[in-house]
C-alpha positions as CSV (number, residue, x, y, z in Angstrom):
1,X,29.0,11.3,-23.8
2,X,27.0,8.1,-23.2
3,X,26.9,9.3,-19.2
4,X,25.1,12.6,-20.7
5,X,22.6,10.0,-23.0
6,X,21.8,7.7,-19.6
7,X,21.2,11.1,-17.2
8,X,18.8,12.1,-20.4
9,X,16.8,8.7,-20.6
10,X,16.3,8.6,-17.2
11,X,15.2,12.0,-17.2
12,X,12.7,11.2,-19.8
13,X,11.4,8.4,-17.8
14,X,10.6,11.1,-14.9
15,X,8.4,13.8,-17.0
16,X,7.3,11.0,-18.8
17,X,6.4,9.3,-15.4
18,X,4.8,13.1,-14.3
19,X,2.8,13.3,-17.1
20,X,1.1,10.0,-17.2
21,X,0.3,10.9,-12.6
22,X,-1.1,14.3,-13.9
23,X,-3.1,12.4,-16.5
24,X,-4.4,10.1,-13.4
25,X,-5.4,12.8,-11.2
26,X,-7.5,15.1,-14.0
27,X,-10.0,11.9,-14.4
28,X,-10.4,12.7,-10.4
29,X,-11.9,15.6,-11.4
30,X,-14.3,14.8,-13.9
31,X,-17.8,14.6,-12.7
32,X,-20.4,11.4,-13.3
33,X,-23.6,13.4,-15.0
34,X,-26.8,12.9,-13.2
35,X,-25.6,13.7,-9.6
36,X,-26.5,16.4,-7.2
37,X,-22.5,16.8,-6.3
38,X,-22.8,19.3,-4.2
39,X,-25.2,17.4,-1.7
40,X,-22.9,14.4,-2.4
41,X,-19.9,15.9,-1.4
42,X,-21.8,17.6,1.9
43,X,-22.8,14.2,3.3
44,X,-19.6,12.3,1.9
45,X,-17.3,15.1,4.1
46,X,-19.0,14.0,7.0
47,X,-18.6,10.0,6.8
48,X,-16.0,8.9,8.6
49,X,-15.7,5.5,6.1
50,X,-15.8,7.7,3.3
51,X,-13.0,10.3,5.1
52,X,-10.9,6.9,5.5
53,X,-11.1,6.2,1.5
54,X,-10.6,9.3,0.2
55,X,-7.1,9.3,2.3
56,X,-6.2,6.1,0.1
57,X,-8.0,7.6,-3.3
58,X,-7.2,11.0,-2.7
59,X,-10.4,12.7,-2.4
60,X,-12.1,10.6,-5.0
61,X,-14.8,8.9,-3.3
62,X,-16.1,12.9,-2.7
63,X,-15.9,13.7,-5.8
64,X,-16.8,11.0,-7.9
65,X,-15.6,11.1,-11.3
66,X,-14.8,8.9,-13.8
67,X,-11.2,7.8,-11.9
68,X,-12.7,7.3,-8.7
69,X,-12.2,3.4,-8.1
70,X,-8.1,4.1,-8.6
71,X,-6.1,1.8,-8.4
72,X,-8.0,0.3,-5.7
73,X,-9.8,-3.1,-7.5
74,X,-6.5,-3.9,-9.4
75,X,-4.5,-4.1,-5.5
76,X,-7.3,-5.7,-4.3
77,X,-7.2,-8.2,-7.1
78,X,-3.1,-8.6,-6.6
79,X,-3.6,-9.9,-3.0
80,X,-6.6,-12.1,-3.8
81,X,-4.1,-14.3,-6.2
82,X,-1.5,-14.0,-3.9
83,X,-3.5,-16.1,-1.1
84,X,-5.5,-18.2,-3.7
85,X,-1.7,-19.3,-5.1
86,X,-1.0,-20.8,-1.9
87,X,-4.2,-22.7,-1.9
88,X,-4.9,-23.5,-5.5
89,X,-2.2,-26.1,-7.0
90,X,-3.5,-24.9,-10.8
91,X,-2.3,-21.5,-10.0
92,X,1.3,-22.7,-7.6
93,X,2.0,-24.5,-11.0
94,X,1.6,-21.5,-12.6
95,X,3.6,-20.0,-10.6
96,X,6.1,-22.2,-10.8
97,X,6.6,-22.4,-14.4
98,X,8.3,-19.3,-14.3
99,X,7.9,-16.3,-17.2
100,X,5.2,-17.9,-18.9
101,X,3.3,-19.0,-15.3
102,X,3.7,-15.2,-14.0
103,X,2.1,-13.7,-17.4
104,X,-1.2,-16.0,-17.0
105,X,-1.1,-15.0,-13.5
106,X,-0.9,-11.4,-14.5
107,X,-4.0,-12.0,-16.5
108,X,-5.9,-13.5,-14.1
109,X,-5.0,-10.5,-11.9
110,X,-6.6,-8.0,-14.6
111,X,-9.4,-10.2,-15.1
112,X,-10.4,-10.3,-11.6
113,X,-9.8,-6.6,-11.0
114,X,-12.3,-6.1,-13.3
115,X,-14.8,-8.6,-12.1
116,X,-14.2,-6.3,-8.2
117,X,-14.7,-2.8,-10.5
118,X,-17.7,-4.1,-11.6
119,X,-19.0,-4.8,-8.0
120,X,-17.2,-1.8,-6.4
121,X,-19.3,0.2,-9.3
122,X,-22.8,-1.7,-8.1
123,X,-21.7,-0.5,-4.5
124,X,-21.1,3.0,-5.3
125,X,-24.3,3.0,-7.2
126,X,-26.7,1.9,-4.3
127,X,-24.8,4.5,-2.0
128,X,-25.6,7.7,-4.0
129,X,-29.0,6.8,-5.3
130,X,-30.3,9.7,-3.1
131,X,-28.3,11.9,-4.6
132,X,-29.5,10.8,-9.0
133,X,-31.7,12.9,-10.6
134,X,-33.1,10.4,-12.9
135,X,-32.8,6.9,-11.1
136,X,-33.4,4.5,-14.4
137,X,-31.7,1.8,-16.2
138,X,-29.8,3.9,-18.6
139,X,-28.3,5.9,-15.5
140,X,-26.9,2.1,-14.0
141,X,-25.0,0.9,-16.9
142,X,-23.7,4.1,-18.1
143,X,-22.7,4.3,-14.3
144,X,-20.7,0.8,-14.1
145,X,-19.6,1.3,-17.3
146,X,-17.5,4.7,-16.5
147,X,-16.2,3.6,-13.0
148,X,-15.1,0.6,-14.5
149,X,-13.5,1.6,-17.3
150,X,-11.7,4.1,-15.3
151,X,-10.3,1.5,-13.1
152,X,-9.0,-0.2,-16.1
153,X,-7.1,2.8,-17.7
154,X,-5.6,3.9,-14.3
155,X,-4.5,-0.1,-14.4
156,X,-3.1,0.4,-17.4
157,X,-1.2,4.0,-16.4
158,X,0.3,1.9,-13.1
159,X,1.6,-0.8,-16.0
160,X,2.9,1.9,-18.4
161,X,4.7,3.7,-15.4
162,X,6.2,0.1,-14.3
163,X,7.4,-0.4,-17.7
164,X,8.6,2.3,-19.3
165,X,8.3,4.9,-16.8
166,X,10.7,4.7,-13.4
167,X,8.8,2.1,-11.5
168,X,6.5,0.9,-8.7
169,X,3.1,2.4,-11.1
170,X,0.6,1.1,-8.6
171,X,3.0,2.1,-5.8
172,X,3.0,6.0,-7.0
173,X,-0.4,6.5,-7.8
174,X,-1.4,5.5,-4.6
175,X,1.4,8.0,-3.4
176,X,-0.4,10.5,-5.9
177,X,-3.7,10.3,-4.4
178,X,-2.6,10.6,-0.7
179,X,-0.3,13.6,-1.4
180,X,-3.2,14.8,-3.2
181,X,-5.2,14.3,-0.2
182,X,-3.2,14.9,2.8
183,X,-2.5,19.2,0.9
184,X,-6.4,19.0,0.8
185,X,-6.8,18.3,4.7
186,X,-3.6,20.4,5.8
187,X,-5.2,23.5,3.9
188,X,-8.9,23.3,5.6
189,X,-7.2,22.4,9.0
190,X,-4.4,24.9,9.3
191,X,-5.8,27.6,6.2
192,X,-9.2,28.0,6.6
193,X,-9.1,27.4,10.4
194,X,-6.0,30.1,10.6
195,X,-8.2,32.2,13.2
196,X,-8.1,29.0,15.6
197,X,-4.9,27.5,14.7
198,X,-2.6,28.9,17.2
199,X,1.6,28.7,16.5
200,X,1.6,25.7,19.1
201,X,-0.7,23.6,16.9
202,X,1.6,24.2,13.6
203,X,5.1,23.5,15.5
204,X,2.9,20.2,17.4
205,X,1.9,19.1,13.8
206,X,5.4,19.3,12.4
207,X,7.3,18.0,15.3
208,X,4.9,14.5,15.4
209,X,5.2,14.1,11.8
210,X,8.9,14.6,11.6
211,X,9.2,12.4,14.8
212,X,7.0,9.7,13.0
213,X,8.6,9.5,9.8
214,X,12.0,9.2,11.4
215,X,10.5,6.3,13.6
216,X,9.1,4.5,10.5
217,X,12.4,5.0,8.2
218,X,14.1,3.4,11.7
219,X,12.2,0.3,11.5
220,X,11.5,0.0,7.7
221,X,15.4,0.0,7.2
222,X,15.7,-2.6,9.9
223,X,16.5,-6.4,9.2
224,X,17.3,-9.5,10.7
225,X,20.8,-11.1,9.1
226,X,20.3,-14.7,8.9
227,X,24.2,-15.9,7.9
228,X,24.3,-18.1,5.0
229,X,27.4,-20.6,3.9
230,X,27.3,-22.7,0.2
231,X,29.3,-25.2,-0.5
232,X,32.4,-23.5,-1.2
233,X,32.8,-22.0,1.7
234,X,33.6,-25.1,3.1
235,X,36.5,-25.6,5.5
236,X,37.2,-21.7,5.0
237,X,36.0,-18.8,7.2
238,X,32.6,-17.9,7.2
239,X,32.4,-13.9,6.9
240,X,28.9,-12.3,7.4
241,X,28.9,-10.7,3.7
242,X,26.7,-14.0,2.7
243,X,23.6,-13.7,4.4
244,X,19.5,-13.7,3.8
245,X,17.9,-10.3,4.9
246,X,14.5,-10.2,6.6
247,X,13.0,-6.9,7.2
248,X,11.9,-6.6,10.6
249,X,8.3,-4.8,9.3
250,X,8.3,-7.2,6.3
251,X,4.7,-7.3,6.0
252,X,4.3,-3.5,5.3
253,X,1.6,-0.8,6.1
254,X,-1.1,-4.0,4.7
255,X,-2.3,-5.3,8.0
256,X,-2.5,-1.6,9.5
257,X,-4.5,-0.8,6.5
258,X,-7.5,-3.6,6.3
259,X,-7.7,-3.2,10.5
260,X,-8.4,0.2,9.8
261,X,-10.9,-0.1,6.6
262,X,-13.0,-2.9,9.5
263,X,-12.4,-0.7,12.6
264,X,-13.6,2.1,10.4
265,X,-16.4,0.5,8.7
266,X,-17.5,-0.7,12.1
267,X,-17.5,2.5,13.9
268,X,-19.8,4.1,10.9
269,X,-22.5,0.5,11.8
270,X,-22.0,0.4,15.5
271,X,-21.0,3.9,16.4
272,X,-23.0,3.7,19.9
273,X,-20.5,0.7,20.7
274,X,-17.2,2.3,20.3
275,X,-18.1,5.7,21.4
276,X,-18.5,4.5,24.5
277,X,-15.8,2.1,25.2
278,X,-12.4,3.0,23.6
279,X,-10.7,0.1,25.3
280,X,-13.8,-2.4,23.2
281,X,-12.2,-0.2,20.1
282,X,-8.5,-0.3,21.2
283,X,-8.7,-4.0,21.6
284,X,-10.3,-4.9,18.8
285,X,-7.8,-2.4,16.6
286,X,-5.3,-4.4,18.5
287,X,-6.9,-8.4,18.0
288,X,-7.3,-7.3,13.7
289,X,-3.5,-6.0,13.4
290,X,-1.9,-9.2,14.9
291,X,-4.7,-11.1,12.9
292,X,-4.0,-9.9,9.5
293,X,-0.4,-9.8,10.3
294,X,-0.3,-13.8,10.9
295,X,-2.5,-13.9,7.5
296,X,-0.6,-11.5,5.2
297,X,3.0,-13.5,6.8
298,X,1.3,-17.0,5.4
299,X,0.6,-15.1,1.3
300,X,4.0,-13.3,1.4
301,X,6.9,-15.5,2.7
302,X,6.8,-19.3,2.5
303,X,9.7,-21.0,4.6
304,X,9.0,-24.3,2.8
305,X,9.7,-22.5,-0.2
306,X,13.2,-20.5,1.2
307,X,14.4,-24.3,2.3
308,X,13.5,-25.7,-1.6
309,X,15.6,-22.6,-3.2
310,X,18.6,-22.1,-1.0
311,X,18.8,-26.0,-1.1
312,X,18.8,-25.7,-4.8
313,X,22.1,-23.1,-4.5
314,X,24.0,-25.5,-2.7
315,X,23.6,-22.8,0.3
316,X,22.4,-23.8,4.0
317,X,22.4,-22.3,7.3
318,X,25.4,-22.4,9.8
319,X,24.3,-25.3,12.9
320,X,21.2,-25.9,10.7
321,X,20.6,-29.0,8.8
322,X,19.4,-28.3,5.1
323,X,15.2,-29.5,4.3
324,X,12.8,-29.2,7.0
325,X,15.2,-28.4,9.6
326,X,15.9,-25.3,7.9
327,X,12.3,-24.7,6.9
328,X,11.5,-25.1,11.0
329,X,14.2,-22.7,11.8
330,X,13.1,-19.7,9.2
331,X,9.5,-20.1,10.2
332,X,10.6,-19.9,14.2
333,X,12.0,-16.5,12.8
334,X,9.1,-15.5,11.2
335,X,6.6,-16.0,13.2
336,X,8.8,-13.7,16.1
337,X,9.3,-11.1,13.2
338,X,5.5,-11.4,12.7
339,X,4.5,-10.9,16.5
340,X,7.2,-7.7,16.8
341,X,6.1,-6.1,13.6
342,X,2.4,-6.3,14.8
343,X,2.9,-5.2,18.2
344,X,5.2,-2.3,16.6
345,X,2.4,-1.1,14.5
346,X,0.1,-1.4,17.3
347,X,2.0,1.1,19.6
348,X,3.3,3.3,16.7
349,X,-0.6,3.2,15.5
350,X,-1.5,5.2,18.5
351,X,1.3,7.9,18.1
352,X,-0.6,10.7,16.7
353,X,-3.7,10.1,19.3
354,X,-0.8,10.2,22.6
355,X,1.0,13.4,20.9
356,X,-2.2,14.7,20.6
357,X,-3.6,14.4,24.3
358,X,0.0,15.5,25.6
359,X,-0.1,18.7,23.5
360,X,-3.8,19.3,23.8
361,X,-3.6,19.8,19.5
362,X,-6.8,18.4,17.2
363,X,-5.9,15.6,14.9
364,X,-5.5,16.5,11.6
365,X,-7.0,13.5,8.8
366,X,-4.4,12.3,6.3
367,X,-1.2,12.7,8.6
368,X,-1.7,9.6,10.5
369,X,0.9,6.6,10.6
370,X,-0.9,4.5,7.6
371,X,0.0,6.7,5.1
372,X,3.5,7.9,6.6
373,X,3.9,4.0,6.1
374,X,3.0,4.2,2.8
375,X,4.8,7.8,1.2
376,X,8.0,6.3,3.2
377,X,7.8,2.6,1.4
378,X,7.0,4.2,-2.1
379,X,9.3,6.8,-1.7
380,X,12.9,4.5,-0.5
381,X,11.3,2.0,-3.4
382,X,11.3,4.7,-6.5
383,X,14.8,6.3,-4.6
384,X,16.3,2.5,-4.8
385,X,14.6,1.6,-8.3
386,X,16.6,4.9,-9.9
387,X,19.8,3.7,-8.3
388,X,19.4,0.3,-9.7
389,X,18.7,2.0,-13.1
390,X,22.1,4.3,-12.9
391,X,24.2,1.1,-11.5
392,X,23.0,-1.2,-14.9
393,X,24.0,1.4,-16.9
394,X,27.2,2.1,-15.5
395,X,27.9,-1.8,-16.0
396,X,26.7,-1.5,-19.6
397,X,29.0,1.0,-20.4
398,X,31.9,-1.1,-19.1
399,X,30.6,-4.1,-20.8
């Protein structure tokens, strides 16, 4: 009976989870008034920045409706207080006063997310002022005002789905949008190009992104066991059970994703520079990974920090002496975890282009290794957040 009730709440967390994504993606589809669309969406196909966003947004930045900023100034936001904690001691206070700290850190987040809508909104408005009708003030605010406000309810749908939905909002309606976006570029490359898409390309296309995604799950699942011992394990046998997991990608698709936003953004400004030097490009591609890499590793994991906590348990590391020793030791590890992890997305980056000289097959936009990154994280994530759901409830009904 109460096994029955859980399978039903956590069922009602899915369609209620559905419902609120469907929600997300029909404010795509509503049109700003006051636009020539048509000739929007012309020059916007043919953008290669713009072709890059709408992977992310789903087609939004084509569009452009009322949703079309996403989830977008709310992540940015996120990672902005993430690097400003470690730099600001008001807001590594905050963060270490616990529940309390984290829920004025939370606001801050929204505050700020608004503050980049409204300047996202500005920049949107001075790109398709060739394409108003009626260029006046009215047209501005109402403008800012409807992106912006967008950005905040699809804020609030990530929230509601973190809450009381199954998890990871943000996470899954970035998913949304490029599962959205990658049917959308399957169907005008394979569908509407049927005539020129020989059996070769299809089988090509399917074998890369199967051998991809298996590469990815390899590598994502991957960590490095760093053996821990507490105090009473002391004079006993130390068995490997105890130990501090480091992914050995644990920065994520991030890095790959802001090289590519600069390498793209740079090829649409100095298109004459890169179209005739790919190594200039490669290299560069190459110099922003490991750069951002070294950046994200410094907001995400803080060795000094590790040392503090697993001091505080009474736990150390075997042959390492507790404090700075250990502190030296973890960032030793994760600067090598840093350097392999860029280099791996490097060479994994350049995947799609290699199977696609070998097997003479066009590129198709959308199935490229930033967004396998992405569906693969979100999707182990949302797989491991409804296991954690079913195991608490088990223990609640033995408790």
């Amino acid at each position: 009976m109460q096994q029955s009730i859980n399978i039903k709440i956590l069922t009602d967390k899915i369609v209620f989870t559905v419902f609120l994504l469907i929600f997300s993606r029909i404010g795509v589809f509503i049109p700003i008034p006051g636009l020539d669309h048509a000739s929007l969406y012309y020059h916007a196909s043919n953008n290669g920045l713009v072709n890059f966003l709408n992977i992310i947004s789903g087609g939004n930045f084509s569009t452009l409706g009322i949703f079309t900023l996403g989830i977008g100034p709310y992540i940015n936001s996120s990672i902005m207080v993430q690097s400003l904690t470690k730099i600001l001691p008001s807001l590594q206070k905050l963060k270490e006063e616990g529940g309390n700290g984290y829920k004025r850190i939370n606001q801050i987040t929204r505050y700020l997310s608004i503050f980049l809508a409204i300047l996202q909104s500005i920049g949107i408005l001075i790109w398709i002022k060739p394409y108003v009708f009626d260029w006046n003030i009215g047209f501005i605010l109402e403008t800012i005002i409807c992106l912006t406000t967008g950005s905040i309810i699809i804020m609030w749908l990530g929230e509601i789905i973190t809450d009381k939905g199954i998890g990871n909002g943000q996470s899954l309606l970035i998913f949304q949008n490029i599962i959205a976006s990658m049917s959308n570029n399957l169907y005008s490359s394979l569908v509407l190009n049927y005539t020129r898409t020989s059996f070769k390309t299809i089988i090509g296309l399917g074998a890369s992104f199967v051998f991809m995604s298996l590469i990815t799950i390899f590598i994502q699942e991957s960590k490095r066991k760093i053996i821990l011992v507490s105090t009473r394990q002391l004079g006993k046998e130390i068995t490997i059970n105890n130990y501090l997991p480091l992914k050995f990608n644990y920065l994520g698709v991030m890095p790959l994703i802001i090289s590519s936003t600069i390498m793209n953004f740079l090829n649409y400004k100095i298109l004459y520079l890169f179209y005739y030097s790919k190594i200039i490009s490669l290299f560069l591609y190459y110099i922003l990974i490991i750069l951002f890499s070294y950046v994200q590793s410094f907001i995400i994991l803080d060795p000094q920090e590790i040392s503090k906590n697993l001091n505080k348990m009474g736990t150390s590391i075997p042959l390492v002496r507790p404090g700075e020793a250990t502190a030296e030791y973890l960032r030793s590890i994760l600067n090598r975890l840093t350097f392999l992890g860029a280099n791996y997305l490097c060479i994994i980056a350049c995947i799609p282009s290699i199977i696609s000289t070998l097997m003479n097959i066009p590129n198709v936009n959308g199935i490229g290794v930033t967004t396998l990154f992405i569906l693969i994280n979100v999707t182990i994530d949302t797989v491991k957040e409804i296991k954690t759901y079913k195991i608490s409830q088990k223990y609640e009904t033995i408790s």
